[in-house]
mmCIF file of the N, C-alpha and C atoms, coordinates in Angstrom:
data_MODEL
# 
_entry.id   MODEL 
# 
loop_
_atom_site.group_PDB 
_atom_site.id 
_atom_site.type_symbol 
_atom_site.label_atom_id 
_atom_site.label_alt_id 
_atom_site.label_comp_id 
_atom_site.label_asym_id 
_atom_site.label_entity_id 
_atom_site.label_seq_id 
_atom_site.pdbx_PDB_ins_code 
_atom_site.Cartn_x 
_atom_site.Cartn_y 
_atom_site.Cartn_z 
_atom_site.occupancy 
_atom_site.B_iso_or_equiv 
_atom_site.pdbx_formal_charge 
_atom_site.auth_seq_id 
_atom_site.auth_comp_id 
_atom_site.auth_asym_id 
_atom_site.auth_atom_id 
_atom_site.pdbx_PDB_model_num 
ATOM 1   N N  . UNK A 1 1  ? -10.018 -14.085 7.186  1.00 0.00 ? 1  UNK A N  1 
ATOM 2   C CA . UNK A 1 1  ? -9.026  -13.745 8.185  1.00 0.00 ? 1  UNK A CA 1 
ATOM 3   C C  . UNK A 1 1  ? -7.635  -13.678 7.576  1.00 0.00 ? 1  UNK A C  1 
ATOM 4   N N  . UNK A 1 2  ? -7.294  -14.302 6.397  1.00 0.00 ? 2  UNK A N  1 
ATOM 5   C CA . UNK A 1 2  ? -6.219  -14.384 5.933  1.00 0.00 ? 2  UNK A CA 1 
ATOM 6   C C  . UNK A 1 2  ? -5.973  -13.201 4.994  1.00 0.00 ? 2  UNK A C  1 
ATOM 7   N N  . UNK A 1 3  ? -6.773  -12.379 4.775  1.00 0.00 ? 3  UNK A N  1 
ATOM 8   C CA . UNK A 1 3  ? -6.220  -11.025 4.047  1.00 0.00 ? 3  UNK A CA 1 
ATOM 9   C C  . UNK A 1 3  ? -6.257  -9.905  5.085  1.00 0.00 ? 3  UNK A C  1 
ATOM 10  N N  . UNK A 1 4  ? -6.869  -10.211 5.986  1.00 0.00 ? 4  UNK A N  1 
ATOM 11  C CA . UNK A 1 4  ? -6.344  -9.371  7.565  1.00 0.00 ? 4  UNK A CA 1 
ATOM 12  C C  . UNK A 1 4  ? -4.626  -9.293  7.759  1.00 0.00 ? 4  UNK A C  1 
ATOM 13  N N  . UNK A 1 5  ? -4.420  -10.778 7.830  1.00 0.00 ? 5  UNK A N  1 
ATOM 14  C CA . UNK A 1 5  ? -2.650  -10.544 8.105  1.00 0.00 ? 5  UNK A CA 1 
ATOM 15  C C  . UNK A 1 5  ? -1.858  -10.104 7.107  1.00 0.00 ? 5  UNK A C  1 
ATOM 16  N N  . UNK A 1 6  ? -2.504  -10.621 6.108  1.00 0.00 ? 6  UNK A N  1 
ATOM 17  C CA . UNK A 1 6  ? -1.405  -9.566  4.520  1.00 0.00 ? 6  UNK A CA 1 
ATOM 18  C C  . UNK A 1 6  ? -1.597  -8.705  4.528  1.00 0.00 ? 6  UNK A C  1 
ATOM 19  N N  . UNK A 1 7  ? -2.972  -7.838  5.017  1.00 0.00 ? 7  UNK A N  1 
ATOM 20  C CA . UNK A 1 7  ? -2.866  -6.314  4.682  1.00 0.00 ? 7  UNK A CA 1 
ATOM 21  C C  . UNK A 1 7  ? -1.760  -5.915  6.056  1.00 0.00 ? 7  UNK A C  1 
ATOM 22  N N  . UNK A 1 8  ? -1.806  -6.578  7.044  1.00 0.00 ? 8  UNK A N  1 
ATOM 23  C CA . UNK A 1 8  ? -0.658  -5.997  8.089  1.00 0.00 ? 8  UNK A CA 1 
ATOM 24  C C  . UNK A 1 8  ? 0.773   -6.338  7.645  1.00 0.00 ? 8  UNK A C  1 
ATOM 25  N N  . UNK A 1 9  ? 1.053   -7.662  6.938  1.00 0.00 ? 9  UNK A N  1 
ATOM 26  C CA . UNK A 1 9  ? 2.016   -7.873  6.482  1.00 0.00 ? 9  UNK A CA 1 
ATOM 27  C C  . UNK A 1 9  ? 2.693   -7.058  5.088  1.00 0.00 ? 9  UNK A C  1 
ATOM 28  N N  . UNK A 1 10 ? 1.845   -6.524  4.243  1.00 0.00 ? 10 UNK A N  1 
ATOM 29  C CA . UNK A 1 10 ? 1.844   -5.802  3.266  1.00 0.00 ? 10 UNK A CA 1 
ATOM 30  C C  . UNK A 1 10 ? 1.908   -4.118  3.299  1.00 0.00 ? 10 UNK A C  1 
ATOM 31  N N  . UNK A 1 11 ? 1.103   -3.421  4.274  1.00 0.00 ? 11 UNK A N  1 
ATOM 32  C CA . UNK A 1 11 ? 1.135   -1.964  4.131  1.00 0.00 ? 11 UNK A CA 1 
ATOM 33  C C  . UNK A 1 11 ? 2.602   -1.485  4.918  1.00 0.00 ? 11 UNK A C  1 
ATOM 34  N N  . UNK A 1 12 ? 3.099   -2.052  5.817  1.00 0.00 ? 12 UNK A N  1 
ATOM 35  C CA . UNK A 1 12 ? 4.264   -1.540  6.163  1.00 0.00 ? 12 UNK A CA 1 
ATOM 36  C C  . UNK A 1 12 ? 5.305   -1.502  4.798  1.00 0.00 ? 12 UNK A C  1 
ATOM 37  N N  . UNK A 1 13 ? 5.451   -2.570  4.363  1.00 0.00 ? 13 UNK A N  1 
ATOM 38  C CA . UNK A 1 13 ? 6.481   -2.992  3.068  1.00 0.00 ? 13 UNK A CA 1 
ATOM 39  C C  . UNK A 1 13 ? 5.902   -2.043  1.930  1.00 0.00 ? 13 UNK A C  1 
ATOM 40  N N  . UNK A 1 14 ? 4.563   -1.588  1.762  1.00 0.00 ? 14 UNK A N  1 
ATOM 41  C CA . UNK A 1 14 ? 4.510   -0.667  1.119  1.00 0.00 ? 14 UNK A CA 1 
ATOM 42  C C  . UNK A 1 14 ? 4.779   1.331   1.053  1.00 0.00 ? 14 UNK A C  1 
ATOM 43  N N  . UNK A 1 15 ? 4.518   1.228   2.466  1.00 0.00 ? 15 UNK A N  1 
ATOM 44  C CA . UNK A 1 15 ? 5.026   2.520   3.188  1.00 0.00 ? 15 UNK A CA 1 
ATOM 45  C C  . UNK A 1 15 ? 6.656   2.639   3.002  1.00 0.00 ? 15 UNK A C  1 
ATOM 46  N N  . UNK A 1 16 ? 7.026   1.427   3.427  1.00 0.00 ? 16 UNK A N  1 
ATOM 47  C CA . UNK A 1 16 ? 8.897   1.622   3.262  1.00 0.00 ? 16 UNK A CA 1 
ATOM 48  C C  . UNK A 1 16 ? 8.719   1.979   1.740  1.00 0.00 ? 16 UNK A C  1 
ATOM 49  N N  . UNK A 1 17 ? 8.153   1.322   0.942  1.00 0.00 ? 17 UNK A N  1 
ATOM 50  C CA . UNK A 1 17 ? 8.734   1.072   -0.290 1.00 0.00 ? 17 UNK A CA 1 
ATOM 51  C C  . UNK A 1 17 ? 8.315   2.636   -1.490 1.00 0.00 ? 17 UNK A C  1 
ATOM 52  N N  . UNK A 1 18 ? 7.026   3.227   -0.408 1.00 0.00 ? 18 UNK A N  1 
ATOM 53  C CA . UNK A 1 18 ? 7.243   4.656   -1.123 1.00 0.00 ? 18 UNK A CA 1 
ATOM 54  C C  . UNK A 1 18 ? 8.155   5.820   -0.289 1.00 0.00 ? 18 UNK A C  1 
ATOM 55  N N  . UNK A 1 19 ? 8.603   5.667   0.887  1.00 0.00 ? 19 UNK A N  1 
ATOM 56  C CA . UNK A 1 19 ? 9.684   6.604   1.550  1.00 0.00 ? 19 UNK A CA 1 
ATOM 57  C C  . UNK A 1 19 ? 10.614  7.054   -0.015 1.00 0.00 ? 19 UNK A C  1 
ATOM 58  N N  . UNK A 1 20 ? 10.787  5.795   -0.918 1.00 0.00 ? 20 UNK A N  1 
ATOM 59  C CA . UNK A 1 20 ? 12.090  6.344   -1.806 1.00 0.00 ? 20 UNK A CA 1 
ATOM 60  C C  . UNK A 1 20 ? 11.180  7.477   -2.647 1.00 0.00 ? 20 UNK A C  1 
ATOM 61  N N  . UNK A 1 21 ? 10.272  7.665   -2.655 1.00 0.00 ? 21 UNK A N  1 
ATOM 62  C CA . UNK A 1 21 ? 9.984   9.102   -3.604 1.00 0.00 ? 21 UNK A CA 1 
ATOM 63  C C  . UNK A 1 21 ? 9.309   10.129  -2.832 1.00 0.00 ? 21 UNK A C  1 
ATOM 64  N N  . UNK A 1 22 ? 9.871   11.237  -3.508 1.00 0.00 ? 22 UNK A N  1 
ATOM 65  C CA . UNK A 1 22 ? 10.032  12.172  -3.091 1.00 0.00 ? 22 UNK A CA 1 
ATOM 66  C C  . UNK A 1 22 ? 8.260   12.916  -3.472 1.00 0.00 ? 22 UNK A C  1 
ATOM 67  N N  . UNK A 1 23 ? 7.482   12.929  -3.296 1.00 0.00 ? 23 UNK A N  1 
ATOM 68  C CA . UNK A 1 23 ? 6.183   13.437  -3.190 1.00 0.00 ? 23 UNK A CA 1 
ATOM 69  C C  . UNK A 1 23 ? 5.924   14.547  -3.226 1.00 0.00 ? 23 UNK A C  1 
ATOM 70  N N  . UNK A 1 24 ? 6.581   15.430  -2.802 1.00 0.00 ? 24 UNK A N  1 
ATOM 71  C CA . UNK A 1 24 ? 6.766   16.936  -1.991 1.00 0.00 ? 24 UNK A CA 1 
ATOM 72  C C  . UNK A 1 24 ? 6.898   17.571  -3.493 1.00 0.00 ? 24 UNK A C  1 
ATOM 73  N N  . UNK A 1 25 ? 7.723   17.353  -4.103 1.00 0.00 ? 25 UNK A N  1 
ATOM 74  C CA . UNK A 1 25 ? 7.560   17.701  -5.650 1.00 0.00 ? 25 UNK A CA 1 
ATOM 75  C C  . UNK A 1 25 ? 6.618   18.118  -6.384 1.00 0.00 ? 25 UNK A C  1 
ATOM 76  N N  . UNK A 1 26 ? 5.938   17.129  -6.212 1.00 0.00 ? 26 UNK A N  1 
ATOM 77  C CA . UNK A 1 26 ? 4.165   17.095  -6.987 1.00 0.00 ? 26 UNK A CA 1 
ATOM 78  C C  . UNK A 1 26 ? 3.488   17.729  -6.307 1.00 0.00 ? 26 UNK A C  1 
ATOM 79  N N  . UNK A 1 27 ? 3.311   18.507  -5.427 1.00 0.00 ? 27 UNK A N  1 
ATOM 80  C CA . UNK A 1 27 ? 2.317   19.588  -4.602 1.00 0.00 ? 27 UNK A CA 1 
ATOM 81  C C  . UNK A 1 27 ? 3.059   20.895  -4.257 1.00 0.00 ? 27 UNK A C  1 
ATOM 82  N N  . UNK A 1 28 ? 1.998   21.746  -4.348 1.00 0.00 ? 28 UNK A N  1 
ATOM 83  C CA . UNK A 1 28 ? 2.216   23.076  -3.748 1.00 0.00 ? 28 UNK A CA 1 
ATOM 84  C C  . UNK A 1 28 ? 2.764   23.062  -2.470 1.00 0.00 ? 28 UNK A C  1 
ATOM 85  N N  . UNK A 1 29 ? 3.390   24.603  -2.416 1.00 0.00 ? 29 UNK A N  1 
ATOM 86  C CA . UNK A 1 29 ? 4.363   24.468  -1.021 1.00 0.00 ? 29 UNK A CA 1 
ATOM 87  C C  . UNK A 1 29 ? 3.137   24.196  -0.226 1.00 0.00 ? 29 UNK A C  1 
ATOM 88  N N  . UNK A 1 30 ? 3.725   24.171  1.213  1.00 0.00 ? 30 UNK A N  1 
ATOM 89  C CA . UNK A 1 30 ? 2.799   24.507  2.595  1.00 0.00 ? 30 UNK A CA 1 
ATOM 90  C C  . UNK A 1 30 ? 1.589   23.734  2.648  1.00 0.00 ? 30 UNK A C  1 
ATOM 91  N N  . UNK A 1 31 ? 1.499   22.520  2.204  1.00 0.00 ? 31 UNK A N  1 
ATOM 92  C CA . UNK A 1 31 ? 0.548   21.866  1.600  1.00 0.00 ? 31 UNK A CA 1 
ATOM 93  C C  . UNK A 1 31 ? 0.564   20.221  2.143  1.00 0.00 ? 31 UNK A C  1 
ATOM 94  N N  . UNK A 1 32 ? 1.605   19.972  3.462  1.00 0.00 ? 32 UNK A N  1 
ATOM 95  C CA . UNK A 1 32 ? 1.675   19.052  4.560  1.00 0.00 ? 32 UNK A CA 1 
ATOM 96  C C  . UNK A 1 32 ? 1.227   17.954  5.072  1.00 0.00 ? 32 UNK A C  1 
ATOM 97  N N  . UNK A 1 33 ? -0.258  18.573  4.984  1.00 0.00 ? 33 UNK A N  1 
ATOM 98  C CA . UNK A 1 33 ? -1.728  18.127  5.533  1.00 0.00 ? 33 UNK A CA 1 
ATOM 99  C C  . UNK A 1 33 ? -1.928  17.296  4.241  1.00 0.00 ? 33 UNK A C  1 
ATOM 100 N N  . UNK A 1 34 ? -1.885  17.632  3.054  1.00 0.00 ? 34 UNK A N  1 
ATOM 101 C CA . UNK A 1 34 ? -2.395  16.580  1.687  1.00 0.00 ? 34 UNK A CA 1 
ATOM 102 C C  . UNK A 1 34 ? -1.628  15.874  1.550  1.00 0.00 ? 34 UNK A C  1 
ATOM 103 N N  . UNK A 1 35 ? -0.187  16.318  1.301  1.00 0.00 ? 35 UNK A N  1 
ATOM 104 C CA . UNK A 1 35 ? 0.915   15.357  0.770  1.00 0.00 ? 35 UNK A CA 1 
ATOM 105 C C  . UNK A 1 35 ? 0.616   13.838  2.057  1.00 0.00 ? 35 UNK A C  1 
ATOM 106 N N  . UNK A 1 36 ? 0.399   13.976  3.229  1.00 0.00 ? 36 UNK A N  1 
ATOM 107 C CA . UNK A 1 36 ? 0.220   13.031  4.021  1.00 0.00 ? 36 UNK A CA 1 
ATOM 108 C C  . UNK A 1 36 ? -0.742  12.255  4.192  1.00 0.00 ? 36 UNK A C  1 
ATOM 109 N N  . UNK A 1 37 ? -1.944  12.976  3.636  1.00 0.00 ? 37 UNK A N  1 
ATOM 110 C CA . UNK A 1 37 ? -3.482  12.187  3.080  1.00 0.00 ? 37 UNK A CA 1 
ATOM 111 C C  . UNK A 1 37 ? -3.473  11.378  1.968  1.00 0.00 ? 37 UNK A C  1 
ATOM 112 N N  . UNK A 1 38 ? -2.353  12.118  1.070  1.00 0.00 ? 38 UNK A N  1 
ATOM 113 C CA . UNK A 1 38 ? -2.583  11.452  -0.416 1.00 0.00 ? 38 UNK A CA 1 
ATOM 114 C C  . UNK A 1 38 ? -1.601  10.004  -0.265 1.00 0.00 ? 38 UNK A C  1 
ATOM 115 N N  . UNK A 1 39 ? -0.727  10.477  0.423  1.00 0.00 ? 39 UNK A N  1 
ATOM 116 C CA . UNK A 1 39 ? 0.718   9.788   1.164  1.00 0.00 ? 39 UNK A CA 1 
ATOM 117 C C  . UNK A 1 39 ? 0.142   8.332   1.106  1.00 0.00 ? 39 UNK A C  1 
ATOM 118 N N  . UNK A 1 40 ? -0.948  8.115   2.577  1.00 0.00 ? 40 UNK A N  1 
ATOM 119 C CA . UNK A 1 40 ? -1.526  7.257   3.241  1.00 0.00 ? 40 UNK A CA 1 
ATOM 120 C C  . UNK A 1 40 ? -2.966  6.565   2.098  1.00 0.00 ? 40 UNK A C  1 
ATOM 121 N N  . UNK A 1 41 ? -3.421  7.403   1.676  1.00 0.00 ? 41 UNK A N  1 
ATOM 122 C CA . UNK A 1 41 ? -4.526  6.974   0.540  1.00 0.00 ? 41 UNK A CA 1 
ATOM 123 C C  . UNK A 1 41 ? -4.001  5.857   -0.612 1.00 0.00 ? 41 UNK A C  1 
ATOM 124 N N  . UNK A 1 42 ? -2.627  6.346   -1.059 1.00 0.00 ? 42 UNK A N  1 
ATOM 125 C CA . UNK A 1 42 ? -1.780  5.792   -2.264 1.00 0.00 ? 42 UNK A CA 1 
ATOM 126 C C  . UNK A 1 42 ? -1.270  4.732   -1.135 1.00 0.00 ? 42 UNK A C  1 
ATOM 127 N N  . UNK A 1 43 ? -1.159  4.177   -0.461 1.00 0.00 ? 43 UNK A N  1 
ATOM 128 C CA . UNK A 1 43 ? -0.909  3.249   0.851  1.00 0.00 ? 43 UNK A CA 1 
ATOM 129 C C  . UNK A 1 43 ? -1.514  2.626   0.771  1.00 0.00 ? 43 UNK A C  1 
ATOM 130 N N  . UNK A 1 44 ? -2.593  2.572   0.985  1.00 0.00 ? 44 UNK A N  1 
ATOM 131 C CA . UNK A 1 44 ? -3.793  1.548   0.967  1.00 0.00 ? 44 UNK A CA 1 
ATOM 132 C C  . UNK A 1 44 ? -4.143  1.585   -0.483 1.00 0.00 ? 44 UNK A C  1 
ATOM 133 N N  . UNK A 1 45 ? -4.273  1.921   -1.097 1.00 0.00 ? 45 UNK A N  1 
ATOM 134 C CA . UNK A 1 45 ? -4.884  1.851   -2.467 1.00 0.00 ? 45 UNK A CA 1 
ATOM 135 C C  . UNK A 1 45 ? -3.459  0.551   -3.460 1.00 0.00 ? 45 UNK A C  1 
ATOM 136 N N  . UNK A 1 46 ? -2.133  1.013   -2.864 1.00 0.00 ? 46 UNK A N  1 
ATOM 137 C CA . UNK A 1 46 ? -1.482  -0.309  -3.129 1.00 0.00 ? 46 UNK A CA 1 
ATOM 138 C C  . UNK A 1 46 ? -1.651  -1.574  -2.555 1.00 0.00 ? 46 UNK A C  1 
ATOM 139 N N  . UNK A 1 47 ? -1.669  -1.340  -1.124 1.00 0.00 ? 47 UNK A N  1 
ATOM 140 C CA . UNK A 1 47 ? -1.948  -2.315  -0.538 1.00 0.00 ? 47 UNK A CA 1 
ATOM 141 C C  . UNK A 1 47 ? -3.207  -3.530  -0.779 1.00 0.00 ? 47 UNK A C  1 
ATOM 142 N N  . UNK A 1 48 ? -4.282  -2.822  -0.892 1.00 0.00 ? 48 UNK A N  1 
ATOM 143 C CA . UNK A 1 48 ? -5.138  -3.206  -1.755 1.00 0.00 ? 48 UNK A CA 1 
ATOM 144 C C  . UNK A 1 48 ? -4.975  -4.532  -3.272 1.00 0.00 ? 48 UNK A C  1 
ATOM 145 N N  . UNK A 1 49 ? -4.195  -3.636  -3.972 1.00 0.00 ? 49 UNK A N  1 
ATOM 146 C CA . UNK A 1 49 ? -3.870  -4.263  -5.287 1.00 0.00 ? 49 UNK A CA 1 
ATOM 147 C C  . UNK A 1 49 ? -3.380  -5.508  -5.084 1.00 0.00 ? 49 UNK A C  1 
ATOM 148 N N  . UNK A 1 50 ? -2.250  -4.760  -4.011 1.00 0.00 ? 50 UNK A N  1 
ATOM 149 C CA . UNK A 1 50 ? -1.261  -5.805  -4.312 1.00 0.00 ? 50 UNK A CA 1 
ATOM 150 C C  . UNK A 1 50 ? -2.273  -7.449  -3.085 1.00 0.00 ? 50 UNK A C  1 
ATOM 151 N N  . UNK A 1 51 ? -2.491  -7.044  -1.935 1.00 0.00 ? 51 UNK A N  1 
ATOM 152 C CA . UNK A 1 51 ? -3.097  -8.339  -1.092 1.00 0.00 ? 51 UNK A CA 1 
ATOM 153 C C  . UNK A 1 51 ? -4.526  -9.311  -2.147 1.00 0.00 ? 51 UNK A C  1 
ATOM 154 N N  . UNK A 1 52 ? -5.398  -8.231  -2.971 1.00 0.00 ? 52 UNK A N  1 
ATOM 155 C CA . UNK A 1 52 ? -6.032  -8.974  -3.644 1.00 0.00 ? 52 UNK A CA 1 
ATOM 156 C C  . UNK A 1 52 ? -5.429  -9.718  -4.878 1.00 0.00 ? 52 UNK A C  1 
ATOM 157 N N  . UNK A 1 53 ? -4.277  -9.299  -5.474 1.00 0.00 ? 53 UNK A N  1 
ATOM 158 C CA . UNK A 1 53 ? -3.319  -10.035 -6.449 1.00 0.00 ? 53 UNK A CA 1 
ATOM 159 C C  . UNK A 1 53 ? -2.711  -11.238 -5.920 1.00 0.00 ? 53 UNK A C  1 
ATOM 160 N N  . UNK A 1 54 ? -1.975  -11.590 -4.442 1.00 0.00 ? 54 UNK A N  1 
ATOM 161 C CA . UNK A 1 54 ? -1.914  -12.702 -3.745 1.00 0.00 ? 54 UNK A CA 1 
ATOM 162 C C  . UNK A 1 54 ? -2.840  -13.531 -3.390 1.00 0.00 ? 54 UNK A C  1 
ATOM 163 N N  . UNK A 1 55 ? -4.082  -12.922 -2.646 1.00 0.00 ? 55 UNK A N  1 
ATOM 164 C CA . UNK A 1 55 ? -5.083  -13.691 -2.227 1.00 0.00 ? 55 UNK A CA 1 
ATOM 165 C C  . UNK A 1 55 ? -5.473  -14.694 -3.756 1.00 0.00 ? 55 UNK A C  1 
ATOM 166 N N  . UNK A 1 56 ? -5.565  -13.803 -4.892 1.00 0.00 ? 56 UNK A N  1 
ATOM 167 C CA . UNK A 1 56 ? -6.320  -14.525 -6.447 1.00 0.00 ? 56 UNK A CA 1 
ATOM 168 C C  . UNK A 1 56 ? -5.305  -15.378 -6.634 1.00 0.00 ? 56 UNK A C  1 
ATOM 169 N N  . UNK A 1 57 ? -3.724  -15.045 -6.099 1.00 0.00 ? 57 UNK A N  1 
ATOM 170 C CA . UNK A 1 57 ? -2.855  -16.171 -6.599 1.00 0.00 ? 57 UNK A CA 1 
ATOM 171 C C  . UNK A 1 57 ? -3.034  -16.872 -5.896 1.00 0.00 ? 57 UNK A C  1 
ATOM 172 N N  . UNK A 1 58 ? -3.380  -17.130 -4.367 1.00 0.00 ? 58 UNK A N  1 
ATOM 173 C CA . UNK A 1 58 ? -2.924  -18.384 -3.384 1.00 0.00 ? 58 UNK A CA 1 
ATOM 174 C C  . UNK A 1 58 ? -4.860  -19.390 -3.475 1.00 0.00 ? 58 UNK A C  1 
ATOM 175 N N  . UNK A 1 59 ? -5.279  -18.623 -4.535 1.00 0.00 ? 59 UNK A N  1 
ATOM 176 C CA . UNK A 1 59 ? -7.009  -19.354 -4.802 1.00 0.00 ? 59 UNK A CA 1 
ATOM 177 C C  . UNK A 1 59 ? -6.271  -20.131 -5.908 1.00 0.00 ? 59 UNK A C  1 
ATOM 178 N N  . UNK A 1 60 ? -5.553  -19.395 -6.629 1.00 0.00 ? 60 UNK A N  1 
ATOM 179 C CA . UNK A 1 60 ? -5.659  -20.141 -8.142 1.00 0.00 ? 60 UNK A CA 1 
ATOM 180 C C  . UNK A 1 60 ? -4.641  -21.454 -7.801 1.00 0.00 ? 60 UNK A C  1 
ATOM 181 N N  . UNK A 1 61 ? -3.634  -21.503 -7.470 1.00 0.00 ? 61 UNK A N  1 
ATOM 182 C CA . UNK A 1 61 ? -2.635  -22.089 -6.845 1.00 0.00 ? 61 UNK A CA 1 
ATOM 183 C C  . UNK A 1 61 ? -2.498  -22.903 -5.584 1.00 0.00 ? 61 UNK A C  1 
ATOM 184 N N  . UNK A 1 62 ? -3.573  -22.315 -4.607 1.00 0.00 ? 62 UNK A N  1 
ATOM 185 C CA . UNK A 1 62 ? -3.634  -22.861 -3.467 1.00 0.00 ? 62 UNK A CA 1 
ATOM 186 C C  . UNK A 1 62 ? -2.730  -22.845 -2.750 1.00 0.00 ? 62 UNK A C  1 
ATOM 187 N N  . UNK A 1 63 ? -1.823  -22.281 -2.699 1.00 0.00 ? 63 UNK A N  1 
ATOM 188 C CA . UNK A 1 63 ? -0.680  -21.835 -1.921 1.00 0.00 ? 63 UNK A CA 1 
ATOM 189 C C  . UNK A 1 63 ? -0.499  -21.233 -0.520 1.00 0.00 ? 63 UNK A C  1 
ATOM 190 N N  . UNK A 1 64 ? -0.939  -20.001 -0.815 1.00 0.00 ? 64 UNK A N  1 
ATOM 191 C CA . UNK A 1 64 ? -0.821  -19.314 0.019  1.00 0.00 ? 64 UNK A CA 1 
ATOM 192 C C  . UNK A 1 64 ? -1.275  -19.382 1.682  1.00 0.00 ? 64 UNK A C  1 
ATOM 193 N N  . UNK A 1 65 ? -2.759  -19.080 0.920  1.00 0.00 ? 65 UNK A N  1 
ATOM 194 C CA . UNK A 1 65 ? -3.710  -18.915 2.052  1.00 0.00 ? 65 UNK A CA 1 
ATOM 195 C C  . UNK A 1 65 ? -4.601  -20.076 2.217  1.00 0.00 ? 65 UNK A C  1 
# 
């Protein structure tokens, strides 16, 4: 239950934290529909990293969770 609330606590802070790049760059024009799939995919795929990198720290440490 406790990597339930980090992934809610975590994917917003990761969404803000890719707004600063510019994406639109790296794809073909008119191309909307992907940039927003890949957008949301690279979202969770951090989110991911980063909640199982806390969860292993708050095991090793006992901290956290």
């Amino acid at each position: 239950m406790g990597k339930v609330f980090l992934y809610l606590f975590i994917i917003p802070i990761i969404i803000w934290a890719l707004d600063c790049l510019r994406l639109d760059i790296l794809f073909k024009k008119h191309k909307e529909l992907q940039i927003k799939v890949f957008y949301i995919l690279l979202a969770l795929g951090l989110a991911y990293l980063v909640v199982n990198c806390l969860y292993d720290f708050s095991y090793y440490f006992g901290t956290l969770v």
